[in-house]
N, C-alpha and C positions, 0 to 999 in steps of 0.2 A: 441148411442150418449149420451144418459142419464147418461147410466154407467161411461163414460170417465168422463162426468161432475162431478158426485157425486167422482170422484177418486181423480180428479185434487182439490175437494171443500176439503175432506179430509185431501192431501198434504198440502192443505193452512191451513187449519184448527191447524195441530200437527206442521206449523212450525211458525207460531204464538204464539200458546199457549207456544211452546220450547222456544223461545226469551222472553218471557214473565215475565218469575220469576226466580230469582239465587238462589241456595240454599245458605243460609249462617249459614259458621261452627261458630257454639256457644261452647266457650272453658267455662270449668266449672272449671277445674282443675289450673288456673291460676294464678295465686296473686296479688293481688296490687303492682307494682314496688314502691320502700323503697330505698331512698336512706337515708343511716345510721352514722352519726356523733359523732365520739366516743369520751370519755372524753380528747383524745388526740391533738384532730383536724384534724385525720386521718377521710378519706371519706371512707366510702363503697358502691359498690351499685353491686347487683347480686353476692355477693363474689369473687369482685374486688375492690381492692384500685384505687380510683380516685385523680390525682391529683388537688391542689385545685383554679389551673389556667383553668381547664377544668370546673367549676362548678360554676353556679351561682343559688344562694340562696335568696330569694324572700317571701316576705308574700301573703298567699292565701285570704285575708281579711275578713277571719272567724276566726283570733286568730293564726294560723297556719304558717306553713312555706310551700314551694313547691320548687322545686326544675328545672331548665335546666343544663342536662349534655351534654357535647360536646360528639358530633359522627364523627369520621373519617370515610371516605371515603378510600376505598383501592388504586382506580384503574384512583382516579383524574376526573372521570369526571366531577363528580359536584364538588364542594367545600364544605366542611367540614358546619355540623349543629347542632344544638341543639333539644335536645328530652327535652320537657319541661312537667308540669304538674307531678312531680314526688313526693310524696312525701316526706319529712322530716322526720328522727327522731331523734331526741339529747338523746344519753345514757349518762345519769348522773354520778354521783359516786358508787352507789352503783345497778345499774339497768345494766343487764346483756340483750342480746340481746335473743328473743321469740325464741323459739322451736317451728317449724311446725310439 
C-alpha cells in the first residue's frame, strides 16, 4: 500500500512540476523591425514596398519617430490590424541604407 502511495505521490509530483514552467525560445539572430523611408517617399519595411495608406507614422516621444503598418488578414476572419511600435528611418540625400 505504501508503494502505490509513494507511486501515485510521484505521478502527482512530475505532473505538477510538467505544467509548471514553459520553455521559452529566446531568438538572438533577430532584428529590430525598420521600417525605411527613402528620400522618395517610397516605404520599405522587411524588403517590401508599403503603400502609404497602409502606414501610419507617429512620434515615440524620445525625438524619434515609430511606426504602425497595416496587416491583412488572409482568410477574413478577423479584420485586418495594425503592427505597431516599429521603427522609423528617414534616408537622406546622401545616406545609403546599412549592410547587415
Amino acid at each position: 500500500m505504501n508503494r502505490l502511495k509513494f507511486v501515485i505521490f510521484l505521478l502527482i509530483l512530475c505532473g505538477i512540476s510538467a505544467c509548471a514552467s514553459r520553455p521559452e525560445i529566446v531568438r538572438h539572430d533577430k532584428a529590430p523591425d525598420i521600417l525605411t523611408v527613402h528620400r522618395d517617399g517610397t516605404l520599405e519595411f522587411r524588403n517590401r514596398l508599403l503603400h502609404e495608406d497602409d502606414v501610419i507614422i507617429y512620434s515615440d516621444g524620445r525625438g524619434g519617430e515609430r511606426a504602425a503598418v497595416k496587416v491583412r488578414v488572409p482568410f477574413r476572419t478577423h479584420g485586418d490590424f495594425y503592427r505597431d511600435s516599429i521603427v522609423v528611418e528617414r534616408l537622406g540625400q546622401d545616406e545609403i541604407p546599412a549592410q547587415n
